[in-house]
py3Dmol code that shows the C-alpha trace and the ligand (Angstrom):
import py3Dmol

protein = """\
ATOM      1  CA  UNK A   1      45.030 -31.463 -48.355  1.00  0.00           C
ATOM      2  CA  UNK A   2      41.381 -30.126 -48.553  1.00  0.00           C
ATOM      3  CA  UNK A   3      40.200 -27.048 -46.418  1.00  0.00           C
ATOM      4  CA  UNK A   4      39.150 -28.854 -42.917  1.00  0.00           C
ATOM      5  CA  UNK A   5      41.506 -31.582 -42.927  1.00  0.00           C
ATOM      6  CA  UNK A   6      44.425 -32.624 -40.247  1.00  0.00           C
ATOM      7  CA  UNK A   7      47.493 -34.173 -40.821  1.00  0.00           C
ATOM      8  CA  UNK A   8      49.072 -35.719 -38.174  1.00  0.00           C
ATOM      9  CA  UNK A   9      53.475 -35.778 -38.150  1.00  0.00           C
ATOM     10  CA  UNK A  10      54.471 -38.401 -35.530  1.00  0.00           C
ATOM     11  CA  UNK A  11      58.343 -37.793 -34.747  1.00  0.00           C
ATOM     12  CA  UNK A  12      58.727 -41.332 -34.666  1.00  0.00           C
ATOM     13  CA  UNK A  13      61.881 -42.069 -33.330  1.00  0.00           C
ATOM     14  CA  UNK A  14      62.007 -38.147 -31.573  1.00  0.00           C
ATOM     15  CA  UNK A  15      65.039 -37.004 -32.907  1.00  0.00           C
ATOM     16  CA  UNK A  16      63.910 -35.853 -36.492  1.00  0.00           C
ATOM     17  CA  UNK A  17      63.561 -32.267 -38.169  1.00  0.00           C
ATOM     18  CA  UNK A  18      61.029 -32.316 -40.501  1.00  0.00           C
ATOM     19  CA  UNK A  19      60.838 -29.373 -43.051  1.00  0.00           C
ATOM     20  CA  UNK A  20      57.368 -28.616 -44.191  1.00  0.00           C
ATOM     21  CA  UNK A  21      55.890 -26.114 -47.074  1.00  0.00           C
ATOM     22  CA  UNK A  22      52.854 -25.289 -48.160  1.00  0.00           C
ATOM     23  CA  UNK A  23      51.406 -24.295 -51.592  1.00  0.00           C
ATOM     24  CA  UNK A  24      48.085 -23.239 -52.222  1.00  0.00           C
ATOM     25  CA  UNK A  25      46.233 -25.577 -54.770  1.00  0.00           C
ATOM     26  CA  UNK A  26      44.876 -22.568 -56.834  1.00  0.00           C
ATOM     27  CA  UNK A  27      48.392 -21.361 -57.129  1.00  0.00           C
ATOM     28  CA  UNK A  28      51.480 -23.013 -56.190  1.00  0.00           C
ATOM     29  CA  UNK A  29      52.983 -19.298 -56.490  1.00  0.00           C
ATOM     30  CA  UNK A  30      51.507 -19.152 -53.182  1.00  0.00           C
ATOM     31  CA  UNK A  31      53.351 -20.584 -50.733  1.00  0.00           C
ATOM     32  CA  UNK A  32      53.994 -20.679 -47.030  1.00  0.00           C
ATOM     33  CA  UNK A  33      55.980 -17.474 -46.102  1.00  0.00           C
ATOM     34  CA  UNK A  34      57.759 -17.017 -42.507  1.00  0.00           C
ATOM     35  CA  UNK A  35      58.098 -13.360 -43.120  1.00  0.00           C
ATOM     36  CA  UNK A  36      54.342 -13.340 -42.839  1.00  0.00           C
ATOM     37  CA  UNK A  37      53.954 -16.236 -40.302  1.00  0.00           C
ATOM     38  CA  UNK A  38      56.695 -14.710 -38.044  1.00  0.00           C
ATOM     39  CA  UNK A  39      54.516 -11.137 -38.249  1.00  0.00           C
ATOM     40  CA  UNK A  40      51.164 -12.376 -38.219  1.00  0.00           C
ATOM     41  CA  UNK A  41      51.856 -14.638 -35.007  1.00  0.00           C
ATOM     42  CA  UNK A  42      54.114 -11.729 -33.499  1.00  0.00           C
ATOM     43  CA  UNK A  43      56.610 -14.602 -32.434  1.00  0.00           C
ATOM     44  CA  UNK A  44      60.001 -15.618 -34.043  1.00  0.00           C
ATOM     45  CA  UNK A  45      59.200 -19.447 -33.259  1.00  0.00           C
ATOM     46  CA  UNK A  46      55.859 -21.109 -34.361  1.00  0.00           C
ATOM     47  CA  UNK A  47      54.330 -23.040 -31.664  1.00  0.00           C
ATOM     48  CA  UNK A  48      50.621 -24.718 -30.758  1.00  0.00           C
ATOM     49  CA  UNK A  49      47.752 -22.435 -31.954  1.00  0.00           C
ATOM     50  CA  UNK A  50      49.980 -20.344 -34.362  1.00  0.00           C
ATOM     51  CA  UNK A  51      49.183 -20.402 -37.983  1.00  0.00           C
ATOM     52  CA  UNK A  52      51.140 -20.880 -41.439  1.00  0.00           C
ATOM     53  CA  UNK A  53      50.630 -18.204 -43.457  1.00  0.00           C
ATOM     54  CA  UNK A  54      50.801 -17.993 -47.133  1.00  0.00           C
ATOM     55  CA  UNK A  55      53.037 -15.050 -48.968  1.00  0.00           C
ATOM     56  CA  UNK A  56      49.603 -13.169 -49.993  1.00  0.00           C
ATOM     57  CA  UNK A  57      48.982 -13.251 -46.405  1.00  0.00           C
ATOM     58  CA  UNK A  58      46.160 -15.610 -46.056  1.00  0.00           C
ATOM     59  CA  UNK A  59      45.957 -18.646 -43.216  1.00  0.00           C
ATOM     60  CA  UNK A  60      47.140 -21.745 -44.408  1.00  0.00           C
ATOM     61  CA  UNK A  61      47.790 -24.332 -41.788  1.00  0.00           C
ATOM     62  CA  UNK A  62      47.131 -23.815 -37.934  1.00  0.00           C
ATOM     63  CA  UNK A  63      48.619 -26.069 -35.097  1.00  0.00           C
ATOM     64  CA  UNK A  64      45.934 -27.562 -33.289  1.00  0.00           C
ATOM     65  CA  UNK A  65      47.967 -30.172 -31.188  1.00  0.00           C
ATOM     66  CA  UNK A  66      51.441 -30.818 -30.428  1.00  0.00           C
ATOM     67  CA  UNK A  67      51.970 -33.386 -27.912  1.00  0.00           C
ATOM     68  CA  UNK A  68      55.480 -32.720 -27.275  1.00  0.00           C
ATOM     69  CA  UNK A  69      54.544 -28.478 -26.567  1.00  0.00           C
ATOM     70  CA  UNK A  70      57.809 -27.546 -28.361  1.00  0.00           C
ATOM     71  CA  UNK A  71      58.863 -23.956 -30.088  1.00  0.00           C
ATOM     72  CA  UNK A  72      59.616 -25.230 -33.877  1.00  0.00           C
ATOM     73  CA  UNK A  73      62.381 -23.180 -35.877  1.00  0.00           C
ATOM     74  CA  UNK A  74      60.993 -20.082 -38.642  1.00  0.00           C
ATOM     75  CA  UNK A  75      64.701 -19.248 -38.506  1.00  0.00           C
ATOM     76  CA  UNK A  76      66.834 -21.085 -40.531  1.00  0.00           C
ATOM     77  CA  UNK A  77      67.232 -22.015 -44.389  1.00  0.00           C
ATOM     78  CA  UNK A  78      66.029 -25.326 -45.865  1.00  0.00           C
ATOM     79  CA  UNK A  79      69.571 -27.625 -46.081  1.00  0.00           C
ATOM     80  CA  UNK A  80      70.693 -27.878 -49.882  1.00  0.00           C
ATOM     81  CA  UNK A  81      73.300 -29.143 -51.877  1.00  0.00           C
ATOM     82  CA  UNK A  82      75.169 -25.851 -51.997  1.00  0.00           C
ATOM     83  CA  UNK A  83      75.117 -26.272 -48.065  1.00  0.00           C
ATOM     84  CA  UNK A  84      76.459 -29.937 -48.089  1.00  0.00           C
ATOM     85  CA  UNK A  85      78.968 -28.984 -50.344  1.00  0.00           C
ATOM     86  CA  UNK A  86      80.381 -26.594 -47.952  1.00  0.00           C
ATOM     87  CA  UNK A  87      80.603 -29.705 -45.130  1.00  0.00           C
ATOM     88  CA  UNK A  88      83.024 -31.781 -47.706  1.00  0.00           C
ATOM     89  CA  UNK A  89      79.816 -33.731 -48.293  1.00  0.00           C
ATOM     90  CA  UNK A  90      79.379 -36.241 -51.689  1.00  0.00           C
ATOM     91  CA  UNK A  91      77.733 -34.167 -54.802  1.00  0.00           C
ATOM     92  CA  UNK A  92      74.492 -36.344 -54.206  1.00  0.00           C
ATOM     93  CA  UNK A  93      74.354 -35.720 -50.537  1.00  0.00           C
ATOM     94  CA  UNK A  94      70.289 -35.587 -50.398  1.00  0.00           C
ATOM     95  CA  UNK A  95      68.846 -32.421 -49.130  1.00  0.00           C
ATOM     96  CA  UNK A  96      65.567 -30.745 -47.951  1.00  0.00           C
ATOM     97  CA  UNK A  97      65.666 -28.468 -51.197  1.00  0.00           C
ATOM     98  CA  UNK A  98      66.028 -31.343 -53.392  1.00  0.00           C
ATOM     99  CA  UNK A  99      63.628 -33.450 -51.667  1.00  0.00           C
ATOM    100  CA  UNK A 100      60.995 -30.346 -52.111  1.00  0.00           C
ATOM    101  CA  UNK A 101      61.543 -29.959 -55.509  1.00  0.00           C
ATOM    102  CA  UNK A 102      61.578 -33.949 -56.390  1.00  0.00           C
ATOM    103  CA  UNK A 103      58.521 -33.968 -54.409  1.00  0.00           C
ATOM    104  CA  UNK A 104      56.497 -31.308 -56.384  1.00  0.00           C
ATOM    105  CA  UNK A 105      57.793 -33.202 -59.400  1.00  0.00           C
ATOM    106  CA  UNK A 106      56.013 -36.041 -58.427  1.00  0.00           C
ATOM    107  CA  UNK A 107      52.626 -33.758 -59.269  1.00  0.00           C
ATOM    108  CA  UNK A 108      53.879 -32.717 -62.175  1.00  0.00           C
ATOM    109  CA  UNK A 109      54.384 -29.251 -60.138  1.00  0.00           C
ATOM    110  CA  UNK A 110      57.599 -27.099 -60.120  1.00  0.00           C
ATOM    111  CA  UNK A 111      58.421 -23.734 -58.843  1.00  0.00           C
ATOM    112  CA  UNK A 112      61.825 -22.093 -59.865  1.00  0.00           C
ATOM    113  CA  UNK A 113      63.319 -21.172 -56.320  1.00  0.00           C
ATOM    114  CA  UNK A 114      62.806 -22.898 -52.631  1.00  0.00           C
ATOM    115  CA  UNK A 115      60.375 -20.933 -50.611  1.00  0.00           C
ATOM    116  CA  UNK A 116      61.809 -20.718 -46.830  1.00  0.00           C
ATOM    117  CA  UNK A 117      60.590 -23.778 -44.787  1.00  0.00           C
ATOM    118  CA  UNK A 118      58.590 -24.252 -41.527  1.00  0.00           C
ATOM    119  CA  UNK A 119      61.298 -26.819 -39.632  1.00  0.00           C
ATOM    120  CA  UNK A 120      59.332 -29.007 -37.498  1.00  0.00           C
ATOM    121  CA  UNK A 121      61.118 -29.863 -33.806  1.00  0.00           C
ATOM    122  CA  UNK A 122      64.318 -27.762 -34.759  1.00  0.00           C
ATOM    123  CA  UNK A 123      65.658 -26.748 -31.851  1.00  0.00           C
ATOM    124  CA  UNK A 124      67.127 -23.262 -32.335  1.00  0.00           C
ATOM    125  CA  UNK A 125      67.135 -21.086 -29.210  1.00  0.00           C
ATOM    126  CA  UNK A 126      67.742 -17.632 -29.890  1.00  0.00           C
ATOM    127  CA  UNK A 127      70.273 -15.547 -27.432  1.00  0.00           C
ATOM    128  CA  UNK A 128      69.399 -12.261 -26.189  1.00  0.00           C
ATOM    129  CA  UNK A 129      72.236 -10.709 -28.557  1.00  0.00           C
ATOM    130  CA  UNK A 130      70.363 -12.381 -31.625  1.00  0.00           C
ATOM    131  CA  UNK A 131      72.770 -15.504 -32.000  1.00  0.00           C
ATOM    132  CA  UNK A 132      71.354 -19.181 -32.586  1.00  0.00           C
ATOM    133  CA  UNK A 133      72.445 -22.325 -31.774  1.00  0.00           C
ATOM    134  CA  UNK A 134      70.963 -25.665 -33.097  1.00  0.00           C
ATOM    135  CA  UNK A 135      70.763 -28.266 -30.813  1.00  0.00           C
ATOM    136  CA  UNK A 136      69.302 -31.678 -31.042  1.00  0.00           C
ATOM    137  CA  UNK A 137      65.914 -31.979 -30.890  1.00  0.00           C
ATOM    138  CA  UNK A 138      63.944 -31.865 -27.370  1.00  0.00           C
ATOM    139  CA  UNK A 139      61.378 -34.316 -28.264  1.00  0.00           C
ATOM    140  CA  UNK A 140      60.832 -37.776 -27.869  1.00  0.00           C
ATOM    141  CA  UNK A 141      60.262 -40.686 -29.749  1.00  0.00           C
ATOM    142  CA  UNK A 142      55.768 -40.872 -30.752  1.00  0.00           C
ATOM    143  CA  UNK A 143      55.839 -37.337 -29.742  1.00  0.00           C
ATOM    144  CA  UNK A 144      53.615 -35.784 -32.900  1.00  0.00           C
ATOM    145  CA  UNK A 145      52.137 -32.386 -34.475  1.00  0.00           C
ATOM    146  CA  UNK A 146      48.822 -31.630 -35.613  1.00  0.00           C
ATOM    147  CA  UNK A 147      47.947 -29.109 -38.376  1.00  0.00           C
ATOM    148  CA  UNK A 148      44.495 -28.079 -39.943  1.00  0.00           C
ATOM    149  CA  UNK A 149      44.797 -26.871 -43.392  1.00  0.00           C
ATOM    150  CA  UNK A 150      42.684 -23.497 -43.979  1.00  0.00           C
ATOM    151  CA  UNK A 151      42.938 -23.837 -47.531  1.00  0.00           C
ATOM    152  CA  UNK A 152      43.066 -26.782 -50.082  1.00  0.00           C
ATOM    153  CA  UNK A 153      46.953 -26.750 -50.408  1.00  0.00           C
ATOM    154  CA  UNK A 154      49.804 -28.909 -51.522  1.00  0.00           C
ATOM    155  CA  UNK A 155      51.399 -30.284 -48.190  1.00  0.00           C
ATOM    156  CA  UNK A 156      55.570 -30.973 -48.946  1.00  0.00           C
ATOM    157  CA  UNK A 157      57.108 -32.290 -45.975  1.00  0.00           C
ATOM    158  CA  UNK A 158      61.005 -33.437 -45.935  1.00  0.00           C
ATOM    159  CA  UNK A 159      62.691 -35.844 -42.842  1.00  0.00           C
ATOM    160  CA  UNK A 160      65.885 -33.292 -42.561  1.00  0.00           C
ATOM    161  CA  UNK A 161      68.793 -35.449 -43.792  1.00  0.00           C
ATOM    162  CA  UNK A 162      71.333 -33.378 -42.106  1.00  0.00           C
ATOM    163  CA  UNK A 163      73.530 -36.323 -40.867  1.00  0.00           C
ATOM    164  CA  UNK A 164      76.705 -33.863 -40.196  1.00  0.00           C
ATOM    165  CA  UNK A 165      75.797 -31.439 -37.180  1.00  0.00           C
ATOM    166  CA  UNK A 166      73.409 -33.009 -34.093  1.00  0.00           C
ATOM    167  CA  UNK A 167      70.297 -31.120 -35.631  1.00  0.00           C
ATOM    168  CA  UNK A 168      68.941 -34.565 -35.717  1.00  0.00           C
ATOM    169  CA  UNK A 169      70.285 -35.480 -32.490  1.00  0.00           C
ATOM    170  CA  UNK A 170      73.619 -36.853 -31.427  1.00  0.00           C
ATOM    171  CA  UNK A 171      73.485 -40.128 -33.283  1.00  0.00           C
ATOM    172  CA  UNK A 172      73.367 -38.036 -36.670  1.00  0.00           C
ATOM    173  CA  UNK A 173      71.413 -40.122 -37.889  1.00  0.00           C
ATOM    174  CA  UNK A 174      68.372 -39.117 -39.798  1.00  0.00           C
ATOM    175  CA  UNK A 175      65.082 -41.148 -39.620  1.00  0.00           C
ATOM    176  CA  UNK A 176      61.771 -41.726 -40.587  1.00  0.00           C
ATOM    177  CA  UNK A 177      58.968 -39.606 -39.942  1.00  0.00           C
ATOM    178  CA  UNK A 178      55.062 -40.720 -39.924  1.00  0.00           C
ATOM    179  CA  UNK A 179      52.431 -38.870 -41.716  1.00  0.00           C
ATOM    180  CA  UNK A 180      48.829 -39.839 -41.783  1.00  0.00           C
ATOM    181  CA  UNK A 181      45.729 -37.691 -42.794  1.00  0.00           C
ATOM    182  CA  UNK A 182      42.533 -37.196 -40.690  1.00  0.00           C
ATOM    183  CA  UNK A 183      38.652 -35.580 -41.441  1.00  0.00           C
ATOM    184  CA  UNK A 184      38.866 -34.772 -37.982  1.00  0.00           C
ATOM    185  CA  UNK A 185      41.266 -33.454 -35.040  1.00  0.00           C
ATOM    186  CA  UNK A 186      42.564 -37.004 -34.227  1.00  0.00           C
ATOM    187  CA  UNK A 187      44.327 -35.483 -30.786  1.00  0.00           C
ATOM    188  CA  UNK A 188      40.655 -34.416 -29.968  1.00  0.00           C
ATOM    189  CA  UNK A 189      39.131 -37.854 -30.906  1.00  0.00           C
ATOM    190  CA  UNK A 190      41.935 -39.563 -28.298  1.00  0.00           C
ATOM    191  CA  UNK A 191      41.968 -37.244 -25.660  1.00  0.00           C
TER     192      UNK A 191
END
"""
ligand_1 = """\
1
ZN
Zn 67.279 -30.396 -44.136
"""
view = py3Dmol.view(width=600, height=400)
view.addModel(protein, "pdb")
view.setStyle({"model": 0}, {"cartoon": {"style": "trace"}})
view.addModel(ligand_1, "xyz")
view.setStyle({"model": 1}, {"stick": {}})
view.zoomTo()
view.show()
């Protein structure tokens, strides 16, 4: 993505996680960081008008729309292999990790550890005594997200194949998310 530009993530069906990262095109050394997110937006969730921040600290994608008004997870670790293994899950059980680093592959790019993700319509309420719980999602099906990148950035976004606990929503049953780039705030152009 160039500085200025939206991307749109329709949760097409409504029950989908999506896990998203961001690298900075300069330096894919610098990539999105909750620690920083979490302390520059002074919230544990991220929500409408919150912004990604990068690990040196710099703004690198805000939320400008999200139709469904939901609090997205900063919580919780990207799924893996090492994770699915623990479920009794097949060796080749895909994962968000994977998926992130297949995808940077793709570029020609490659990092050598899996920066913590931004998870998109998670639902993970947090107790007063600190505990979480992850629920299905609480959106619904064409509900989407809109994010402005601040910088020109590499945008890696994974559909959550977590098909063992609801995180995904009863059916366990991962699906398809929709992506399309914009110039322009498309939730402003329709509105
Ligand atoms: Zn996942």
């Amino acid at each position: 993505m160039r500085a200025g530009q939206h991307v749109l993530i329709e949760n097409t069906y409504g029950n989908q996680v999506t896990d998203l990262w961001a690298l900075a095109a300069a330096d894919v050394f610098e990539t999105s960081s909750l620690d920083h997110t979490r302390s520059v937006n002074s919230n544990i969730f991220f929500a409408n008008g919150m912004t990604l921040m990068s690990s040196r600290r710099r703004p690198m994608l805000t939320m400008v729309a999200d139709s469904g008004a939901v609090r997205h997870d900063t919580l919780l670790c990207p799924c893996s292999r090492e994770l699915y293994r623990e479920l009794g899950c097949a060796e080749d059980h895909r994962s968000c990790s994977d998926n992130f680093h297949e995808a940077l592959s793709t570029l020609d790019l490659a990092l050598p550890f899996t920066p913590a993700s931004l998870n998109l319509f998670m639902n993970v309420p947090v107790a007063p005594d600190g505990s979480v719980d992850r629920l299905p999602p609480a959106t619904v099906a064409g509900d989407t997200v809109v994010l402005r990148a601040e910088m020109d950035l590499v945008l890696v976004l994974s559909a959550c194949p977590q098909d063992v606990t609801p995180i995904n929503g009863t059916a366990r049953t991962p699906r398809d998310i929709a992506v399309r780039l914009h110039d322009t705030n498309p939730a402003e152009v329709t509105s």
